[in-house]
C-alpha positions as CSV (number, residue, x, y, z in Angstrom):
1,X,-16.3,0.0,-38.3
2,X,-17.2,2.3,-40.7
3,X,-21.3,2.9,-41.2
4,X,-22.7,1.9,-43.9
5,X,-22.4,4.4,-47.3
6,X,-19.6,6.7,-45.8
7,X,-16.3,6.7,-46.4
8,X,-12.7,6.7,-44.7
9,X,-10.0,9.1,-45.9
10,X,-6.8,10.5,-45.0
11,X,-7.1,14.6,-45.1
12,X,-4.7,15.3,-47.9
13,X,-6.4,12.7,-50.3
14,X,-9.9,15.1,-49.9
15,X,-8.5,18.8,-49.4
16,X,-6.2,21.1,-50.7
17,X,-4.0,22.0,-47.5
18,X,-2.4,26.0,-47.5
19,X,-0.3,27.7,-44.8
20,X,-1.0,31.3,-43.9
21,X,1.6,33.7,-45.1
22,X,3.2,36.9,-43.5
23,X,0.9,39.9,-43.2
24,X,0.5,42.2,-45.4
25,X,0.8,45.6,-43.3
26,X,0.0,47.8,-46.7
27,X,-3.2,46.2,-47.0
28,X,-4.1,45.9,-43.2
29,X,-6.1,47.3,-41.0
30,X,-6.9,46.8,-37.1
31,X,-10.8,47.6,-37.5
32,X,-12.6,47.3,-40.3
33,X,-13.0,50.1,-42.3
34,X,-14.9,50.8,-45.8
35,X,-11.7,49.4,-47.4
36,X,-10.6,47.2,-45.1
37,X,-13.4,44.4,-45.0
38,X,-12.0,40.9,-45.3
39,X,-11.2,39.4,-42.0
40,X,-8.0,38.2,-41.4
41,X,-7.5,35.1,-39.1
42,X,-4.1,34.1,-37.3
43,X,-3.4,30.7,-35.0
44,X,-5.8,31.7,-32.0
45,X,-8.8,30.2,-30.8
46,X,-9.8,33.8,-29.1
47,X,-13.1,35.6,-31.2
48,X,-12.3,32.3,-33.6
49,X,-9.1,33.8,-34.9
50,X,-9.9,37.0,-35.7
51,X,-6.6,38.8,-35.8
52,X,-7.8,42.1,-38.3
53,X,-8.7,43.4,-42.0
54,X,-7.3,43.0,-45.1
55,X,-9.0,45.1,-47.8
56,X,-8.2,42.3,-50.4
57,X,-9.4,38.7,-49.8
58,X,-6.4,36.6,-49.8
59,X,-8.3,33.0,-49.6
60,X,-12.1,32.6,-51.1
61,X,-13.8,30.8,-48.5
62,X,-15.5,27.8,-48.3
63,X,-12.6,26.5,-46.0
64,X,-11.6,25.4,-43.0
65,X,-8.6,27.3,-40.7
66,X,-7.0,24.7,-38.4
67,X,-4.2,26.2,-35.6
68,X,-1.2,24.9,-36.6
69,X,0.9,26.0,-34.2
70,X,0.5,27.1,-30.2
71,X,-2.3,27.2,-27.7
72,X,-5.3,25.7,-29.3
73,X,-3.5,23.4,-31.8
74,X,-5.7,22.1,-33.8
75,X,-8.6,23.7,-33.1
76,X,-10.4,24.4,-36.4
77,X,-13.1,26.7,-37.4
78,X,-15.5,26.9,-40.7
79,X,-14.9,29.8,-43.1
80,X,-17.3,30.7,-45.5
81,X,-16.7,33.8,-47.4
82,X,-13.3,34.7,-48.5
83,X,-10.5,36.4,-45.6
84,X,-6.9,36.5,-44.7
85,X,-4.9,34.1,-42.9
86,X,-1.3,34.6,-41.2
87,X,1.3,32.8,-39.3
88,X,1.5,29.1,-39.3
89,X,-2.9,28.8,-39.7
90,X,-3.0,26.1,-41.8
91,X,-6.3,26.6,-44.8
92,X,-8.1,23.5,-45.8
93,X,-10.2,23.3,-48.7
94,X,-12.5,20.3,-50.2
95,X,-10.8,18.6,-53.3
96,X,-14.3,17.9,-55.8
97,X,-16.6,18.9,-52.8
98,X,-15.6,16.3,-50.9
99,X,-16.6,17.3,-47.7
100,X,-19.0,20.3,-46.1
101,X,-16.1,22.8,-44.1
102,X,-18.9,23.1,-41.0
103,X,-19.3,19.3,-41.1
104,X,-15.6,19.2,-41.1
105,X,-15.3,21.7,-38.5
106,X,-17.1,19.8,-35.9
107,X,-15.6,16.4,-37.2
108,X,-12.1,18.0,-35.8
109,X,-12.9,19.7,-33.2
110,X,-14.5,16.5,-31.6
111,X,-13.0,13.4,-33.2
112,X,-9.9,13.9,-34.4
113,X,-6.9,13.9,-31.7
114,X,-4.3,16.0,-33.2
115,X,-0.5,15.6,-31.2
116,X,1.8,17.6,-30.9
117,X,4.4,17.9,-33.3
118,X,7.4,19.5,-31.4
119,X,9.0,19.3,-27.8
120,X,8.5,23.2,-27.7
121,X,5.7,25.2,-28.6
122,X,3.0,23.2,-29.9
123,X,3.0,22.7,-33.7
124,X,1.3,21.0,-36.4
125,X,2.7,21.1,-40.0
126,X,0.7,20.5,-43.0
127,X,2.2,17.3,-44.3
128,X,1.3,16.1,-40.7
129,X,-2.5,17.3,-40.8
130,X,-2.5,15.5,-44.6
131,X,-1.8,11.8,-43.1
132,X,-4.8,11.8,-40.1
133,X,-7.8,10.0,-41.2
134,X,-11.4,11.1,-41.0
135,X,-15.1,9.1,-41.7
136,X,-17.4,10.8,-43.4
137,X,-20.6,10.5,-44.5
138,X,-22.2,11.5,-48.3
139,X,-22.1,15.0,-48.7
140,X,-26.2,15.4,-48.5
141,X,-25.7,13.9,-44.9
142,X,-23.2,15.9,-44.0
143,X,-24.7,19.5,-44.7
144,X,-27.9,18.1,-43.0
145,X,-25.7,17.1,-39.9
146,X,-24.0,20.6,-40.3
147,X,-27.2,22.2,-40.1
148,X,-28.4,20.5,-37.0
149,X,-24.9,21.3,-35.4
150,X,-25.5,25.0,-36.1
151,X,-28.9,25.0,-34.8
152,X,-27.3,23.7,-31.4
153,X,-24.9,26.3,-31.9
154,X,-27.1,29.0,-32.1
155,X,-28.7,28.4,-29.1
156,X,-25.6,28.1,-26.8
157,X,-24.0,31.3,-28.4
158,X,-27.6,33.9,-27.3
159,X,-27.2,32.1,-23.7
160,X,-23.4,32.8,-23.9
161,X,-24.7,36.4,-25.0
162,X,-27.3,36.6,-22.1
163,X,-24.2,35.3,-19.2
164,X,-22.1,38.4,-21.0
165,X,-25.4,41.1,-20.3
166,X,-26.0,39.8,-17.0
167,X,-22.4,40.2,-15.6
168,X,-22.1,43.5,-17.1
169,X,-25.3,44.9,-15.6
170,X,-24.0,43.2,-12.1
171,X,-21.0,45.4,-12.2
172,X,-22.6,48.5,-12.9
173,X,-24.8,48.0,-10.5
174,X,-22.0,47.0,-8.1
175,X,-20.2,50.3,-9.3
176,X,-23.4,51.9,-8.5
177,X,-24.3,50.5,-5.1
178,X,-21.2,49.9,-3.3
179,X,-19.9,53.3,-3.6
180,X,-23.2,55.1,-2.7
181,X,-23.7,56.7,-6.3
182,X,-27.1,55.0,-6.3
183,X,-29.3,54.8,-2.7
184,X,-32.2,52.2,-2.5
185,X,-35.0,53.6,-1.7
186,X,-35.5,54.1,2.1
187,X,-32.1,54.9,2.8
188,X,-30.3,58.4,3.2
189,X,-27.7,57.7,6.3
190,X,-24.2,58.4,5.6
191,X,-21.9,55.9,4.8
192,X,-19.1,55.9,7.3
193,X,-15.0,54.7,6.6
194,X,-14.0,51.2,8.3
195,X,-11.3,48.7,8.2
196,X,-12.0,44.9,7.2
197,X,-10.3,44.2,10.9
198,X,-13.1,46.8,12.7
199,X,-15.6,44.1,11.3
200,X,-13.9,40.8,12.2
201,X,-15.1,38.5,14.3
202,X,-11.6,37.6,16.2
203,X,-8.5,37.4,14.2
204,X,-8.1,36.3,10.6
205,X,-7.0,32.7,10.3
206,X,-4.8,30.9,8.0
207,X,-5.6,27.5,7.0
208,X,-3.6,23.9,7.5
209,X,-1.1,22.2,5.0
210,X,-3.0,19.7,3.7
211,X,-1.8,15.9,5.2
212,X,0.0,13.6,3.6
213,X,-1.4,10.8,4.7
214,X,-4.7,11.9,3.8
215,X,-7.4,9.1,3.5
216,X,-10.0,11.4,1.5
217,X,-12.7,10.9,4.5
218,X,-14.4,13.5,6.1
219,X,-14.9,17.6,4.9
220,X,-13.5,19.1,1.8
221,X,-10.0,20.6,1.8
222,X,-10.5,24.3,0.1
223,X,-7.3,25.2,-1.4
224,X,-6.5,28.0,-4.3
225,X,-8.3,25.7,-7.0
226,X,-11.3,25.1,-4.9
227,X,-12.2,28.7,-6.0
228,X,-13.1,27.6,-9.3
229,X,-15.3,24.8,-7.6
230,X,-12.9,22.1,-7.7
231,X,-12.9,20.5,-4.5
232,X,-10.8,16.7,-4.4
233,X,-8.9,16.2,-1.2
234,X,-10.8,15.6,1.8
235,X,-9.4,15.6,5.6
236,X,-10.7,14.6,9.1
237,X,-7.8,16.4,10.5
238,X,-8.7,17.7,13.8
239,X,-6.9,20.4,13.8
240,X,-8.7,21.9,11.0
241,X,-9.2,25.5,10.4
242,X,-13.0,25.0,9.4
243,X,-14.6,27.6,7.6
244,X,-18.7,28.3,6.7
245,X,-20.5,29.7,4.0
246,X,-20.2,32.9,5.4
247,X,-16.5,33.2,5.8
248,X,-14.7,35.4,3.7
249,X,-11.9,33.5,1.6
250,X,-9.2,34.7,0.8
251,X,-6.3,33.7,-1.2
252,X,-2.5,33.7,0.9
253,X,0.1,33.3,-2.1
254,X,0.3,32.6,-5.6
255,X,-0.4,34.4,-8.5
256,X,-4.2,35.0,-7.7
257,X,-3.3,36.2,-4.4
258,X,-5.5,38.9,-2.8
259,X,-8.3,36.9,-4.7
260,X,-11.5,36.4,-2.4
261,X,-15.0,34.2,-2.4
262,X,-18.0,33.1,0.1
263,X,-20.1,30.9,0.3
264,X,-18.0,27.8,0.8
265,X,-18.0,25.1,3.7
266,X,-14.8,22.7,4.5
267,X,-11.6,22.8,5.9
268,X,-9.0,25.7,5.0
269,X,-5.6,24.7,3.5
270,X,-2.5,27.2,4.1
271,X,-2.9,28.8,0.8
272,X,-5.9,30.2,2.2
273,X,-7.0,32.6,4.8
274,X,-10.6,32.8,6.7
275,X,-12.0,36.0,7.4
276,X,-14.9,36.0,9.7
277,X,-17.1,38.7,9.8
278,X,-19.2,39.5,12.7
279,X,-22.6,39.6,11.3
280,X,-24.0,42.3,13.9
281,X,-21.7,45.1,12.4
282,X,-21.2,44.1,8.8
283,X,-23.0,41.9,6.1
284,X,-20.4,39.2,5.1
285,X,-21.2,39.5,1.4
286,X,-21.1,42.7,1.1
287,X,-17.7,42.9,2.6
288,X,-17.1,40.4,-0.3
289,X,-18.6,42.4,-3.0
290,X,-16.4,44.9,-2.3
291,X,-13.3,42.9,-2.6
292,X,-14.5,42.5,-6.3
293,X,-15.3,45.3,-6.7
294,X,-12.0,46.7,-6.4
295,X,-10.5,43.9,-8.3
296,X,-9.1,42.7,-5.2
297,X,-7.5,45.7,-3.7
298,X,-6.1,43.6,-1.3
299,X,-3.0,43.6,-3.4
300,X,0.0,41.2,-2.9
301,X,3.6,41.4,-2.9
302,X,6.6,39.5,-3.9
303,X,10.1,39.4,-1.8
304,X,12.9,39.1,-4.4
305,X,12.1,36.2,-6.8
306,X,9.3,34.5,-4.6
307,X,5.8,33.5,-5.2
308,X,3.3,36.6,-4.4
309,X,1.9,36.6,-1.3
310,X,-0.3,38.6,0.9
311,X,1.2,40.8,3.4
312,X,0.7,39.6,7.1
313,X,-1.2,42.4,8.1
314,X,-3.7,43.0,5.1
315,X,-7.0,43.8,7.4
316,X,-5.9,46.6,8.9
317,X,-5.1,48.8,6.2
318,X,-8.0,47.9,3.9
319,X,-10.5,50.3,4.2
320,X,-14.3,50.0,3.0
321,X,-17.1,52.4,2.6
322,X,-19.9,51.1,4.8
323,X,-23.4,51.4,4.9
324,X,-25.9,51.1,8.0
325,X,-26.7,47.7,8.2
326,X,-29.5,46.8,6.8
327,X,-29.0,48.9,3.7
328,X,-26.0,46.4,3.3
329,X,-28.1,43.4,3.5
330,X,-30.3,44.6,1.0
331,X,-27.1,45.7,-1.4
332,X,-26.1,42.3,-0.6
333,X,-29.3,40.3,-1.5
334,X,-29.8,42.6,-4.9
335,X,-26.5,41.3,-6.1
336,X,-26.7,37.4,-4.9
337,X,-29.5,37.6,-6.9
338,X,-27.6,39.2,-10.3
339,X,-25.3,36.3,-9.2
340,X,-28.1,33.5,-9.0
341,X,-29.5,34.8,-12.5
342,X,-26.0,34.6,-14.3
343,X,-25.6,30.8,-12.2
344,X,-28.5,29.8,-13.9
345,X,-27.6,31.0,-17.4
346,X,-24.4,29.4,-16.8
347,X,-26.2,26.0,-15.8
348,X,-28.4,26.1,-19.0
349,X,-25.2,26.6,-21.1
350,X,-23.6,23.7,-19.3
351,X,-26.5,21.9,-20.3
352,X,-26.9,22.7,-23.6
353,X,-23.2,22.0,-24.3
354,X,-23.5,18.5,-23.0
355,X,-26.4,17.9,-25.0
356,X,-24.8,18.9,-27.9
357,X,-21.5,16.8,-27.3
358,X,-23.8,13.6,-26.5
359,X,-25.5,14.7,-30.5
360,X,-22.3,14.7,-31.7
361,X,-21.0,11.1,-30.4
362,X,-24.3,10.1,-31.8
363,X,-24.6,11.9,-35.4
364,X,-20.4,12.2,-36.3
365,X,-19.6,8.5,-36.0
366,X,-23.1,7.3,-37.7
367,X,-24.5,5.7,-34.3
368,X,-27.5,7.7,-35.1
369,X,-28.6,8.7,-38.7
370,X,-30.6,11.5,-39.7
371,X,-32.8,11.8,-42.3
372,X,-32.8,13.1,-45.7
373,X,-35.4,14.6,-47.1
């Protein structure tokens, strides 16, 4: 049902619809430059498109650039001062100021459900984008929708900012402590050479397959996506390799193998293997920090044309740089606490991304009006 005073249009009855052309390498430059000023945009959703500079503008803004072919299709993005546009980037612009393009933008990017247009790579050609339908409001509404949008926008963008500072200071200061470059206070012992098997707790241990006949009862199953926090099959297999939050993690085979975490509880499947440490010679996040550090050193192999894998013997020959003890745990807490103060960011940008999307199914299908002054 459409609200009351908008209005229900296919795309090609209110815009002008352009497909980006071949670049122009005379006029083209990877940086701007005094000449080269006007960005040019090309079918990626990365830094919104941003592909280079043109020092002509090509389009005059005021647009919208939807991807029209590839990852992302259909992901648009507003434009307001003029650029450049390659590839199969497909430029829509209002017929009669028909619509606001940052209204629009967040009209797509939410409502509309764009297919695919090919079996292959993903495309979407501009007859195609003409025929799908939007709802839209007066034009006053929408700019004052727009402007609400942006404020949200704003705000998730400087916490997105903040997350970016705070992992960047985390790994200077994980360059800084974990080598020794920078002593805390206190602490002037020399670090000694160790390796990751001197510190285990008994031998590494691989982790089960995962049953078949699994009745999802019991203690999470942590497999290779568990690492990014999804967690989804559940066991009460006896037989369990059962790892805690202090375990080291490590990832057996795939293409993120050598990958490593803490900090997790459950039951360990056979893409994974547990390291324990033994907590009275080394800190078990420390050990961890320096996996990361060295951007998982612990570097797999592939036989022939095989998935990568870890070689059977990986503890013995990697080596870490250890200090006493304590100074560890102290190493160890300063960086859980970088950690906790990006998690918290991160939670806050969760937040304010859900808020925003709950907005959105409120203000772009006129559940909820706002008000014009």
């Amino acid at each position: 049902m459409v609200p009351e005073g908008w209005f229900s249009a296919k795309i090609g009855e209110i815009a002008n619809i352009q497909v980006g052309r071949d670049l122009k390498e005379e006029a083209y430059s990877e940086v701007a430059t005094n000449q080269h000023t006007i960005p040019v945009f090309s079918n990626t959703v990365e830094n919104r498109g941003l592909y280079g500079y043109y020092n002509f503008e090509e389009y005059p803004g005021n647009s919208v650039t939807i991807v029209g072919r590839g990852i992302g299709l259909g992901t648009a993005f507003s434009r307001k001062s003029g650029f450049g546009a390659i590839g199969r980037l497909l430029i829509v612009s209002p017929r009669n100021g028909s619509f606001d393009v940052e209204y629009l933008e967040n009209y797509i990017n939410f409502r509309l459900r764009i297919f695919n247009e090919s079996g292959g790579i993903p495309q979407l050609p501009g007859a195609s984008l003409a025929k799908y339908s939007v709802t839209l409001p007066p034009l006053s509404e929408q700019k004052k929708i727009a402007r609400i949008l942006s404020t949200w926008d704003k705000a998730i963008e400087t916490v997105k900012k903040l997350i970016e500072n705070s992992k960047a200071q985390k790994k200077a200061l994980m360059q800084q402590l974990l080598t020794g470059k920078r002593r805390l206070p206190g602490f002037d012992e020399e670090w000694k050479t160790i390796r990751l098997d001197d510190v285990l707790d008994g031998k590494k241990r691989k982790g089960k397959i995962v049953p078949t006949n699994d009745e999802k009862r019991g203690v999470a199953y942590i497999g290779s996506t568990s690492f990014n926090g999804d967690f989804g099959i559940y066991t009460d297999s006896s037989d369990a390799v059962i790892c805690s939050p202090k375990d080291i993690l490590v990832l057996w085979d795939g293409e993120n193998a050598g990958k490593a975490t803490t900090g997790l509880s459950g039951a360990v499947s056979s893409t994974v293997v547990r390291c324990r440490i033994d907590e009275s010679k080394a800190n078990s996040r420390f050990i961890t920090y320096n996996l990361l550090k060295d951007n998982y050193k612990v570097r797999a192999i592939r036989e022939g044309s095989g998935i990568p894998h870890m070689p059977g013997d990986f503890e013995h020959w990697y080596h870490i740089n250890l200090p006493p003890l304590k100074e560890q745990q102290e190493i160890a807490a300063i960086l859980t606490s970088a950690d906790k103060e990006i998690e918290t960011l991160q939670q806050k940008l969760d937040y304010l991304k859900q808020e925003k999307k709950s907005l959105m199914q409120q203000i772009l299908t006129g559940k909820r009006r706002v008000i014009i002054n």
